[in-house]
N, C-alpha and C positions, 0 to 999 in steps of 0.2 A: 233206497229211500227208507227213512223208520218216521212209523206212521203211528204218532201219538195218541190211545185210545184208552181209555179212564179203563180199569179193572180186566183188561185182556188177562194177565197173569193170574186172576181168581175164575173166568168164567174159561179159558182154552182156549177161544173162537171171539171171535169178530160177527157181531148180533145186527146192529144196526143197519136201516137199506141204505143209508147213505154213504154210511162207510165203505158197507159191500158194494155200491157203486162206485168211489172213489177209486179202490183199491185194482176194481176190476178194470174201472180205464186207464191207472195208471201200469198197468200191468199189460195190457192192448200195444200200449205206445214204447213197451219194451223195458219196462223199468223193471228192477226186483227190488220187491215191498216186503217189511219187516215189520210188525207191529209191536208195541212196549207200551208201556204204562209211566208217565214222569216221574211216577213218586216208588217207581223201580231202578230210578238211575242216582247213582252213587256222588257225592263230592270230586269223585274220580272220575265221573263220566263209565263207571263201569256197569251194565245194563242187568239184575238179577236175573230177568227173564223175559225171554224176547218169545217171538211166535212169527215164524212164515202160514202166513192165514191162505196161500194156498194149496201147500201141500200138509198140512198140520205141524209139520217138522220144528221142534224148540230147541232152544241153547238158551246156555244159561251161562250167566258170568262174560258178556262180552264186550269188548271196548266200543261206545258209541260213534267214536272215529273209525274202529275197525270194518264197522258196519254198513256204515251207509256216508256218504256223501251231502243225502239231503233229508233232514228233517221239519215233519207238517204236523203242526198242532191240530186234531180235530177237535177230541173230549177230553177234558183235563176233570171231570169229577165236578161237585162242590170244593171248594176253596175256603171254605169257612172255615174249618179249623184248620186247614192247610198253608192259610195266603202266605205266612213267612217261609215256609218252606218250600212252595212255588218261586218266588222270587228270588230265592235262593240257590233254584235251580236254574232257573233263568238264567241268575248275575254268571254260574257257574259253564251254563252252555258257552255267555258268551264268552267269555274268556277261555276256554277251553275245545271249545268243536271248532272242526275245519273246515268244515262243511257249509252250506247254505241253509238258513231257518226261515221257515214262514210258519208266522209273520214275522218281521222286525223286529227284536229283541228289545230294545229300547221302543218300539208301539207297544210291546205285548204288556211292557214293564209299566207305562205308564196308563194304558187302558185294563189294566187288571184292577183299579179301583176307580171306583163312579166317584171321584174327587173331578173326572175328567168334565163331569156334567157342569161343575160350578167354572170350568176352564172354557168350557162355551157359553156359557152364560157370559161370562164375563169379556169374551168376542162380538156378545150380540147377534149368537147362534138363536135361533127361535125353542131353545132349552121348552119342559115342562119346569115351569117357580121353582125350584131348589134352594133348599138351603142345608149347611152341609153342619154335623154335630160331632163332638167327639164321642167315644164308647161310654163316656161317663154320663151322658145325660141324663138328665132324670125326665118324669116325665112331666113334672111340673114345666120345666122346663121348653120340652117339646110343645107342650099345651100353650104358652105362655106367644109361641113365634107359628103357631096355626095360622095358612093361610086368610081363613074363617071362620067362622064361631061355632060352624058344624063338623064335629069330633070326627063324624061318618064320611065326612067330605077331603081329609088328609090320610097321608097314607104315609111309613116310613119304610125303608129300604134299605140294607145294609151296604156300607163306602165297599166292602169286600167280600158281596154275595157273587152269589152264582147259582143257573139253574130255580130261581124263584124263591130260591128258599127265604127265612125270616125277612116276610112282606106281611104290612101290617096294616090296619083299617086303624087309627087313632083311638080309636074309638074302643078298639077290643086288645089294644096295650094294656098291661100291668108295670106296674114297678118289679114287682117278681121276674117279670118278661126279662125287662131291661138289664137285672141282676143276672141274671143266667146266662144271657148273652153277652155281659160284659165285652168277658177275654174270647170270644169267641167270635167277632167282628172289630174292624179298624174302625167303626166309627159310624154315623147313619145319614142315609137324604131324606130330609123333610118335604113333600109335594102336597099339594093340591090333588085332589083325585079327580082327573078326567073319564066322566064315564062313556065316554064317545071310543073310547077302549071297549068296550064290548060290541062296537062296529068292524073290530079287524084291526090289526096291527101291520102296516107295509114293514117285510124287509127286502133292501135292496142290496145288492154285491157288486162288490166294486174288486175289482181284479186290476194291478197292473194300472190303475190309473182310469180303465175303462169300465163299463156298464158291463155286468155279464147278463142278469136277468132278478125280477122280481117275484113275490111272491103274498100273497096276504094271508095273514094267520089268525084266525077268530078262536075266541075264547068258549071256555066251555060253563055255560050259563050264563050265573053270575059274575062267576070269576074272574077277578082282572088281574091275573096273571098272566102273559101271552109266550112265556116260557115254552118252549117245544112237549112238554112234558102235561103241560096242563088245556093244551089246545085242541077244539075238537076239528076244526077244518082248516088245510094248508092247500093254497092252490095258486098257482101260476097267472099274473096279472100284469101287466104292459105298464112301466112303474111313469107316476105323472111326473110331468117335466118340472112341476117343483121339485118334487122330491132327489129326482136325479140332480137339480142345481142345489140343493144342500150338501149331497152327498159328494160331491165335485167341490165347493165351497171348503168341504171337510177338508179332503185329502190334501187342500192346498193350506189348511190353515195348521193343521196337526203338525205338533213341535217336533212329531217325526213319523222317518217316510213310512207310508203303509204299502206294502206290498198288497194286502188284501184286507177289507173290512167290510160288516156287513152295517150298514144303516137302519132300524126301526123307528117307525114315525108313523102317528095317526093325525088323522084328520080332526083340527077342535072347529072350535067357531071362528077363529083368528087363525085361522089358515095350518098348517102342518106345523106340527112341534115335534119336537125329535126325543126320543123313546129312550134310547138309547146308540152308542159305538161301539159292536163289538169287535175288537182289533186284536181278540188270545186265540180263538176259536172259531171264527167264523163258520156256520155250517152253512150247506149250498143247499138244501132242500131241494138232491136230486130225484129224489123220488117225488117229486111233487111237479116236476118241470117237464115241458114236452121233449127236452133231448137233453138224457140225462148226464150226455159225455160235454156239453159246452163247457159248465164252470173249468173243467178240468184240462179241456184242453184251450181255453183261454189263459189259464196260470202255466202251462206246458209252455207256451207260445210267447207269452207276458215275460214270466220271470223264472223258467228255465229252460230254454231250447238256446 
C-alpha cells in the first residue's frame, strides 16, 4: 500500500496520530505500507522518495506500480498554488496506475474544488447560500452580491483551497487581497457567515456506502475556521439521523462513486446545512474515536478484502 502524506520526503517520518494510526492497523491486518508525498511522483508515476515509516528504510526513484498495489490519499498539503498540478497528477494516476485508489479519481477530481458546493445547491442539498465567482473579481463586485448589508456577516473562500487557508471576513478584504491571490486560486465562494459555527462543526464518514463514526469539532475562539489545524476540541459524537440522511442522500446523488467521504454540517436555525464534502482526503479523526482501528477496518472490509 503507498500511503499519501504531504512532506514525508522533507520531514523523514510520518508525525501525525492519525496517520500513525492508520498506518499501524493497516500494518496489523498484514499489509506492507509505503509512505510518498504526490508532489514526489513523476508524469511517469516514478516516486522521488518513498519512506517505509516502519522501519525507517528509503528508496528513492521507484515505480509507483512497482510498489504497491493500493494507493490512499490522506494529506495532500495546501493545494493553492498546486491545484493544476494535483489534477495533473490525478488525470495521470489514472491513466497509468494498476492498482486500486481511494478515493475515486473521478470523486477526487471533481471534489478537489468547492464549485461542488454550487452542484448541491442546485440539487436542493441544504448547501450554506453560495454563490460562486471567478479569480478576477473585484471587490466591488463581491460587495455588490453580499448576502447582507453587513460586510462582517459574509465571508469568501477560495473554489481551490485547502486546509483554511485564504478565508476571509468581507469586511477585512482588500483589493490588494484579491490581486495577490489572483493566480493563486480557481476562483472564490461567496457565503453568508453562519456564526452557529463557533458551536462545533459535525464530521461524519462515510466508508463503503456505510456510517463508520462521527465526530464534533469546535473552533478555537472566535475563529470560524473548523479546519483540523485551527480547532481547539475534536470528540467522538453519536452523529444525528439527519445528518446521516444527508450524507446517504450525497453518496446517492454524487455524479461519482465515492468509495469514502467525510460530510461537515452544522446546526443553523433551519436545520443542518452542509459545510462542506470532502472526497480527496478524508481524515478519520482516529485519535479522537473510542476504537481507533474501526474506520480502517471498515474500508479493509468495504473496499478492499
Amino acid at each position: 500500500m503507498l500511503y499519501f502524506v504531504n512532506k514525508v520526503s522533507q520531514k523523514k517520518k510520518v508525525e501525525h496520530p492519525d496517520s500513525i494510526s492508520t498506518i499501524n492497523c493497516f500494518v496489523g491486518l498484514g499489509y506492507k505500507v509505503y509512505c510518498a508525498d504526490w508532489f514526489d511522483v513523476s508524469d511517469g508515476l516514478i516516486i522521488s522518495y518513498i519512506l517505509d515509516p516502519v522501519t525507517g528504510q528509503e528508496f528513492k526513484d521507484m515505480g509507483m506500480n512497482e510498489i504497491s498495489d493500493i494507493a490512499l490519499y490522506r494529506s495532500i498539503g495546501s493545494v493553492e498554488l498546486r491545484i493544476f498540478d494535483f489534477q495533473r497528477h490525478l488525470i495521470n494516476v489514472k491513466e497509468k496506475y494498476s492498482g486500486i485508489v481511494i478515493n475515486n479519481i473521478e470523486a477526487m477530481l471533481f471534489g478537489v474544488r468547492k464549485d461542488y458546493l454550487l452542484f448541491l445547491q442546485n440539487n436542493n442539498f441544504p448547501v450554506i447560500p453560495s454563490k460562486g465567482f471567478s479569480r478576477h473579481a473585484s471587490l466591488e463586485e463581491l460587495k455588490d452580491q453580499m448576502f447582507n448589508e453587513n460586510e462582517e456577516e459574509n465571508i469568501i473562500k477560495p473554489i481551490t483551497g485547502e486546509c483554511g487557508n485564504s478565508f476571509y471576513i468581507l469586511k477585512d478584504l482588500t483589493n490588494e487581497i484579491l490581486d495577490y491571490k489572483r493566480n493563486k486560486v480557481g476562483g472564490w465562494i461567496l457565503q453568508p457567515l453562519l456564526k452557529e459555527v463557533l458551536d462545533g462543526e459535525i464530521s461524519l464518514i462515510m466508508i463503503g456506502g456505510e456510517v463508520s463514526h462521527a465526530v464534533r469539532k469546535k473552533p478555537s475562539g472566535s475563529d470560524f475556521r473548523v479546519n483540523d489545524r485551527w480547532v481547539d476540541l475534536i470528540y467522538q459524537i453519536n452523529p444525528p439521523e439527519e445528518v446521516i440522511g444527508l450524507a446517504k442522500e450525497i453518496y446517492d446523488k454524487w455524479p461519482f462513486r465515492l468509495l469514502t467521504f467525510r460530510l461537515d454540517a452544522i446546526l443553523s436555525s433551519e436545520g443542518y446545512k452542509i459545510m462542506e464534502v470532502e472526497t480527496v482526503n478524508p481524515g478519520f479523526y482516529q485519535s479522537h474515536i473510542k476504537d481507533s482501528k474501526l474506520p480502517i477496518l471498515l474500508l479493509n472490509q468495504k473496499l478492499l478484502a
